[in-house]
N, C-alpha and C positions, 0 to 999 in steps of 0.2 A: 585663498579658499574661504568659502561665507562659512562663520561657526553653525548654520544652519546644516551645514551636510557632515551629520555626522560626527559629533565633537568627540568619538572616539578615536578616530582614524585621524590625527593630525598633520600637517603639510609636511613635516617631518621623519613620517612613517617611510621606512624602506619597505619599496612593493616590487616586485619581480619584473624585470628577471635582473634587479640590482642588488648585488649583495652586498652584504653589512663590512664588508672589506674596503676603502679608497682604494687601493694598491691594483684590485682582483676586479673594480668597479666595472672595465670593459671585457671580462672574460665572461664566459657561459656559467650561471649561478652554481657552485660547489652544493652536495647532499648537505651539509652542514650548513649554509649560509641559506638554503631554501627554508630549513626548519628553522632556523633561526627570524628568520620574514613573519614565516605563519604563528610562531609562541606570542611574536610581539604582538601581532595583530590580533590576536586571541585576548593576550595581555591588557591590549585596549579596549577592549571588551568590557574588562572586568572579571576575566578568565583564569585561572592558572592552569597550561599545560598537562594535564594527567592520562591520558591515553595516548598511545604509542601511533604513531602514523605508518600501518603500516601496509595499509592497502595502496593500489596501482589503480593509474585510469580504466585499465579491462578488467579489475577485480571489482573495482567498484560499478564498472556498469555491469560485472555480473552478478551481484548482491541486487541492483534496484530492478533490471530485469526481470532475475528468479523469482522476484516477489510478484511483481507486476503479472508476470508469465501469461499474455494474454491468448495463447492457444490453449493452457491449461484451460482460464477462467472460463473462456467460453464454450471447452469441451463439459465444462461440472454443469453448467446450465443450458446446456443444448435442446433438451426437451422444453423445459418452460417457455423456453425464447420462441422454438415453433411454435405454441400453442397460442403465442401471442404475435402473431402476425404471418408465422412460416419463415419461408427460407428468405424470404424478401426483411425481413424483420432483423437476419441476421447478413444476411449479404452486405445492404446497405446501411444497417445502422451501426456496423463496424468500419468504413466508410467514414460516417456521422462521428463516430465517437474518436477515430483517428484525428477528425481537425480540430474537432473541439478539445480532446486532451494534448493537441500542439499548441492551442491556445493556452493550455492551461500550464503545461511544460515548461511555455515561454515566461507565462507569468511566475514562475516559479523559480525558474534559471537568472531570473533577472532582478529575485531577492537574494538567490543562494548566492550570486556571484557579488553581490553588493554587501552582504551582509554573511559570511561563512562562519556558520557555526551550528553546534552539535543541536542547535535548541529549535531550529528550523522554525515556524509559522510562530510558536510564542515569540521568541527572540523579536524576529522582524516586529509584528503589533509592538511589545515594547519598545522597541527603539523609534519606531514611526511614528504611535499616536501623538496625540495631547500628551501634556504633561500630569492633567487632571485624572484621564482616563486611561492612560499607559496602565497601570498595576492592574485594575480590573479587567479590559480589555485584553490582556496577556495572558492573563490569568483562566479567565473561560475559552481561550485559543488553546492554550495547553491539556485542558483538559478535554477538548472534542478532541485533539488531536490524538492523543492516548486513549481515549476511550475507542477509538475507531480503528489504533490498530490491537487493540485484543478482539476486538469482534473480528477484525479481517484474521486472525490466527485462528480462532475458532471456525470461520467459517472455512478456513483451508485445513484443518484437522480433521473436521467433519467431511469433505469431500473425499481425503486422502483416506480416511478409517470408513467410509461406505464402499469405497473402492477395492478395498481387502473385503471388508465379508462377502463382497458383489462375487469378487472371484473365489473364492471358497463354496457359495451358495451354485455357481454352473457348475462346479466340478464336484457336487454333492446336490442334483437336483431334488431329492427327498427332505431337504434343511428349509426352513423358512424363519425369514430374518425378523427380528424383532429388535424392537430399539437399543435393549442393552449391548445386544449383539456389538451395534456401532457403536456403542456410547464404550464400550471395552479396547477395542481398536480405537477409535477416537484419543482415551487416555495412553494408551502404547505407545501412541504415534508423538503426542504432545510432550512425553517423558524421552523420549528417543531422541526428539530433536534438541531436547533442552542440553542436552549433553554435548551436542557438537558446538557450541558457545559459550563453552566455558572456558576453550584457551583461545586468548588473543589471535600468537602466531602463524596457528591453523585457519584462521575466520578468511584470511584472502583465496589462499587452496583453496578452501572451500565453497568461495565464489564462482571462482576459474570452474570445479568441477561442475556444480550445480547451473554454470552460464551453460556448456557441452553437454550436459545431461539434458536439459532440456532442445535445446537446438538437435541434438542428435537423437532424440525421440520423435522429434516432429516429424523429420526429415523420413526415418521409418516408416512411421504412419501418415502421412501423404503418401510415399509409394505405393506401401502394399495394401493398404485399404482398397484403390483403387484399382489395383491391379489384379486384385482376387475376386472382386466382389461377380457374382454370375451375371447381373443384370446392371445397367448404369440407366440413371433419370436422364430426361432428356431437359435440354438446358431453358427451356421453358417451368421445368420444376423447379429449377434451382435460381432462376434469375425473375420470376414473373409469379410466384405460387406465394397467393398468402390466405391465412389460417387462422381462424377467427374459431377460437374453441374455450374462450375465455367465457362467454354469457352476455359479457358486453355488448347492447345490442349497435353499437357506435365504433366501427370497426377501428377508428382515429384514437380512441381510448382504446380500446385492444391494445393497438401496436405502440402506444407511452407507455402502458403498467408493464408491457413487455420489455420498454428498455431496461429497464433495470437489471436485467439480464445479459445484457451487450455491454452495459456500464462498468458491470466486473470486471470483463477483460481488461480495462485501462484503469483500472483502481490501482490507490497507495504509488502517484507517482513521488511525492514526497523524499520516498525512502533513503535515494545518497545523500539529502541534505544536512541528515542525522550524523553523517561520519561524518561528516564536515574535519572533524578534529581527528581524524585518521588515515587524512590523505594529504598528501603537499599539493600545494596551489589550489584547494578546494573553489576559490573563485574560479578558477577551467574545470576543473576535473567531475565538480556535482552539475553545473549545464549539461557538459557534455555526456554524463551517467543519464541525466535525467530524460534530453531529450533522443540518446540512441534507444532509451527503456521504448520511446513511441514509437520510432521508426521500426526497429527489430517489433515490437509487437503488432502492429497494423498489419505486414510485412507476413509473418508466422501466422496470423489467426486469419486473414480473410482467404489466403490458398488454403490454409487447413479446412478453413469450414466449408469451402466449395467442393474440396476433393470430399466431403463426408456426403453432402448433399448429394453429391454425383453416384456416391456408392450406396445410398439407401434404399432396401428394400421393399420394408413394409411399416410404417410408421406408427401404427395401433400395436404392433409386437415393443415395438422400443420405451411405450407410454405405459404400456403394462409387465413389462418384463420382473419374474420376481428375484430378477438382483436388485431391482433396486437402481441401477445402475444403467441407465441408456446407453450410451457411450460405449459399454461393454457387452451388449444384447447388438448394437450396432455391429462389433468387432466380430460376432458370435455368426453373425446374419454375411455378413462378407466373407470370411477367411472358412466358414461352416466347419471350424475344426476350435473344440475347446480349449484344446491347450495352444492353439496358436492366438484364439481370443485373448485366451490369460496371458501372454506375454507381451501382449502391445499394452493390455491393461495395466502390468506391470510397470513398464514405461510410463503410462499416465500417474504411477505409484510413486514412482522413483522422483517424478518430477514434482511433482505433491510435496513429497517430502523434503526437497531441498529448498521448496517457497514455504514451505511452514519453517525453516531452518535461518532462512533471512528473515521471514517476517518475526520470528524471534529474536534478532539479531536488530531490527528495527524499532521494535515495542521495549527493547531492553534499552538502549539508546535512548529512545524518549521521555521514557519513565526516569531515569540515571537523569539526564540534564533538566528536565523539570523540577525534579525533585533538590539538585545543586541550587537553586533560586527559590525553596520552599514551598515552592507549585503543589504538593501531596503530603500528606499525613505522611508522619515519620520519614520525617525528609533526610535528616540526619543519618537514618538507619539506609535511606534508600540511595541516596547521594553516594556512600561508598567505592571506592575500585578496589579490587581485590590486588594485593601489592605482588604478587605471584604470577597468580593468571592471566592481569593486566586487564581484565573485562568489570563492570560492572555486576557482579555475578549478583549480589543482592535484589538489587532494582531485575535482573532477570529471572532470579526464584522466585519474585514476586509476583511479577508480569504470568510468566508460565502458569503460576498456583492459582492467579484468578482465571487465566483462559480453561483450566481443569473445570475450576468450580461454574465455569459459563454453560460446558457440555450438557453438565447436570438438567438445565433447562429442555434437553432434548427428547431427555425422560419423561418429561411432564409434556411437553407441545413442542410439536414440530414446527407448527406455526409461528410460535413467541420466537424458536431460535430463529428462524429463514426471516422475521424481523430484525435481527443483530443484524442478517448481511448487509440488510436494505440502508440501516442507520451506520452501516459503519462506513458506506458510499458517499452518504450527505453529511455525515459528522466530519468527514475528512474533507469534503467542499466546504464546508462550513469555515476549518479551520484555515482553508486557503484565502478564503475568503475575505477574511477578517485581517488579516495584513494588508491585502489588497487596496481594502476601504480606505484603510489608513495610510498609505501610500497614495492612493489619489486626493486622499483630503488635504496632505501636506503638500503636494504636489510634485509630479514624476521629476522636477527640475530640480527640486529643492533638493534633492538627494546626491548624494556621491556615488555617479557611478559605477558596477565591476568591469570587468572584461569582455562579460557575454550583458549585451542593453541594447536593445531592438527599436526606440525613440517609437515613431507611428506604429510599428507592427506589436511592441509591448503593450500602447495604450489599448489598442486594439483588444488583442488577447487580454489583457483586463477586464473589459467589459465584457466580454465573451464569457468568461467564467462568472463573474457575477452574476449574469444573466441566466446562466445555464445550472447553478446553486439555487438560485429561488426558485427555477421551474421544474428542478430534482423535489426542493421542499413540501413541495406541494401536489407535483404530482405520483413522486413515490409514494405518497401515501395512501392512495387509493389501492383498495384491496385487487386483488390479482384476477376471481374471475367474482362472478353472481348467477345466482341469489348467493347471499352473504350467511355462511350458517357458521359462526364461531364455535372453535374448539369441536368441533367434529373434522370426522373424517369420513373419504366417498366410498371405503369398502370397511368390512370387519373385520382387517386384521392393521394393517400399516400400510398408510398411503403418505407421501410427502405432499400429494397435491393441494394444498388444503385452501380455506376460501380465505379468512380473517387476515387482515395487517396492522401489528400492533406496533408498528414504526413509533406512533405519536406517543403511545403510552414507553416506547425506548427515550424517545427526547427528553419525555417528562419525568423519569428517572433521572438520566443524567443534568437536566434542570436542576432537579431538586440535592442532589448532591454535591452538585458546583455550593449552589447558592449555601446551604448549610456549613460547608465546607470554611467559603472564605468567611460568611459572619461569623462561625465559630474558632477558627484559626488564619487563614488566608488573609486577612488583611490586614495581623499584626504581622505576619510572618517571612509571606512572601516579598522577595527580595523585586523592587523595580528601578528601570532604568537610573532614577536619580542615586541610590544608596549602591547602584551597578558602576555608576562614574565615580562616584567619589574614591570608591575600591580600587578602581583602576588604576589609578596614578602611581598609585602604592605598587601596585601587581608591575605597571609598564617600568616601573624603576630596576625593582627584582629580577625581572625579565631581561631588561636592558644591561643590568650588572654582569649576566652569565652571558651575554652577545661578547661583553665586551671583553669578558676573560677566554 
């Protein structure tokens, strides 16, 4: 094998399903002899072992799932996505966004299976680029990747906490919401969740329940939406109707500043690639998390959203409802019974909360192995596993204590935050991205391949996503409708609709903290592929010492 693929993985490495036994060599790999496979290969990494492996292939696709949860994502943006194109905007651009996130799946499954580790999109740029530009290249990989998934927790705290005062506000119509209102529930929620992540053993349960919490909310609400509702659209509404309420007077720009909306549903596929180091045979087990996260999602969001379109009544009651809350004015309009509204609402609650539960479990993950490589300020501090709890509980106080302080912005403009969601979409394409590059510049051949490698259909979905990251770049950023009247709002009390998008001024933050970042520490600090191998040897020997005892 050319030392060009991979001089961590030697020709000598035992890979499955062969275990580290001659004697045992033609039997079915022993639980010992698997883990034993994966430490080494971690080993050669430049790795040591410290997290427990102890999720399953269904625990881990119900961790990337619950996060993904593409019928939630599309249910929290259901109104915006009409107003920018109608039910045609979401019919078919969920459709759209199913191939395009199989492309990008593919792309994705086809580093994690090559390259399994907790570090996901930095890891690979490092290991891929140049030799010159591996450390920097990594380095701003890591950091869009992290920054993208605390906007994605903020932005699912925030849906989860308008979803409570929503139902509180119907069953007290005299109440009217005001920002702290949510930004109170908001903190509740984020502090709730933090606490289910803080022991290890529990984190797979709690996948399993959160995969059936959601699946079995859906399922609910497809039936009885449709089953209650007095009157149904006729399938010319739902299949043929679109809606240009944006100002746009170029209906084709309408229905782009509207993807963004449809985009969510299939955001943070990323996410099993991070446990990488908490599953046996992660080269099978994060492909097949990552692309059942597409299949179950496509699958769950486009019958959900037809059965909603089908049951819709009156769509100016859903744009102005004062929950707040469409989705739940929706429920309200169907079932015409409050507390049967509040309980499917509830459902959407429940579900909320078990994807802000992974997406915790995600941004805690990434924060934790970035920071083992000196990726972040107080890396030493943040590197930590807690020798108890077995989790990175540090790296997750942290994570959680900035998504708090992100809320905060919610107070001041609606606007600034619904730009974190927008940046946390294209920061996360960004960081997909940038491996990518680097894997076509080296060449798809030069590499060592994993178990899941697709040859034509990988190159394919490569280009797919690149393509589809510059045209996020550019065209997310055009504001949502016009005339364009920043930091206002269209009524006098609390409106989310608002005109401004400060996507570019979010880049240009995180720009400016990268860059300050590495000149001021980052590029004495941070650990790159070359001081990652030198490590290793040392790491594969110690490693290999306890195989052998």
């Amino acid at each position: 094998m050319s030392t060009e693929k991979f001089p961590f993985q030697s020709d000598t490495t035992p890979s499955h399903p062969t275990t580290m036994s001659n004697e045992k060599s033609t039997l079915e790999p022993t639980s010992s002899s698997t883990t034993d496979a994966d430490a080494l290969t971690l080993a050669q990494m430049g790795y040591h072992p410290t997290l427990k492996r102890n999720y399953t292939r269904l625990s881990l696709l119900g961790v990337g799932f619950s996060l993904t949860n593409s019928w939630w994502g599309i249910s929290a943006a259901l109104i915006t996505g009409i107003n920018s194109g109608g039910p045609i905007q979401i019919v078919y651009g969920l459709i759209l966004f199913a191939l395009i996130s199989t492309c990008v799946g593919v792309s994705l499954s086809e580093l994690a299976s090559a390259l399994p580790n907790a570090g996901g999109q930095y890891f690979w740029a490092s290991e891929l680029a140049g030799r010159r530009w591996a450390r920097g290249v990594s380095y701003a990989t890591g950091w869009c990747a992290w920054a993208g998934s605390l906007f994605t927790s903020a932005s699912v705290a925030l849906g989860t906490g308008s979803a409570v005062v929503g139902c509180y506000q119907l069953s007290h119509p005299e109440f009217t919401i005001h920002p702290w209102h949510v930004f109170v529930a908001y903190l509740a929620i984020n502090i709730f969740a933090f606490l289910f992540n803080t022991f290890a053993p529990l984190l797979p349960r709690i996948a399993h329940i959160s995969l059936w919490t959601s699946l079995l909310s859906f399922f609910i609400i497809l039936v009885a939406v449709p089953a209650a509702a007095r009157t149904h659209q006729p399938p010319s509404f739902v299949f043929a109707t679109f809606v240009n309420a944006t100002g746009w007077s170029q209906n084709g720009i309408a229905f782009i500043v509207g993807l963004i909306n449809t985009n969510y549903a299939f955001a943070c596929l990323d996410c099993a690639t991070h446990l990488a180091e908490e599953v046996h045979r992660p080269e099978r087990q994060v492909p097949f998390a990552i692309m059942g996260t597409v299949a179950i999602g496509f699958v769950t969001s486009w019958f959900y959203s037809i059965a909603l379109f089908f049951s819709m009544d009156n769509l100016d009651d859903l744009d102005s409802t004062p929950t707040l809350v469409p989705l739940l004015a929706l429920f309200h309009q169907a079932l015409r019974s409050t507390a049967g509204a509040i309980v499917l609402e509830a459902l959407f609650v429940a579900t909320g909360f078990w994807c802000l539960v992974a997406s915790h479990t995600w941004q805690s993950r990434l924060c934790w192995s970035f920071a083992r490589d000196g990726g972040l300020p107080f890396s030493n501090f943040l590197s930590h596993v807690h020798p108890v709890l077995a989790v990175p509980l540090r790296a997750h106080m942290t994570s959680c204590a900035i998504v708090s302080v992100l809320g905060c912005l919610y107070l001041g403009s609606y606007t600034a935050f619904n730009s974190m969601v927008t940046a946390c979409i294209v920061l996360l394409y960004a960081s997909y991205s940038i491996p990518v590059v680097c894997l076509l510049v080296r060449g798809r051949e030069n590499v060592r391949h994993g178990p899941f490698w697709l040859g034509g259909f990988g190159l394919f979905s490569n280009v797919v996503l690149l393509l589809w990251t510059a045209f996020t770049f550019v065209m997310y950023s055009f504001p949502p409708v016009r005339p364009v009247v920043a930091g206002k709002t269209r009524s006098n009390t609390f409106d989310p609709w608002l005109d401004m998008n400060y996507v570019s001024a979010v880049y240009g933050v995180i720009a400016i903290v990268v860059v300050v970042d590495w000149l001021v520490r980052g590029r004495r600090y941070y650990r790159g592929p070359t001081a990652r191998k030198e490590e290793a040897e040392a790491e594969v020997v110690l490693v290999g010492e306890g195989v052998v005892k």
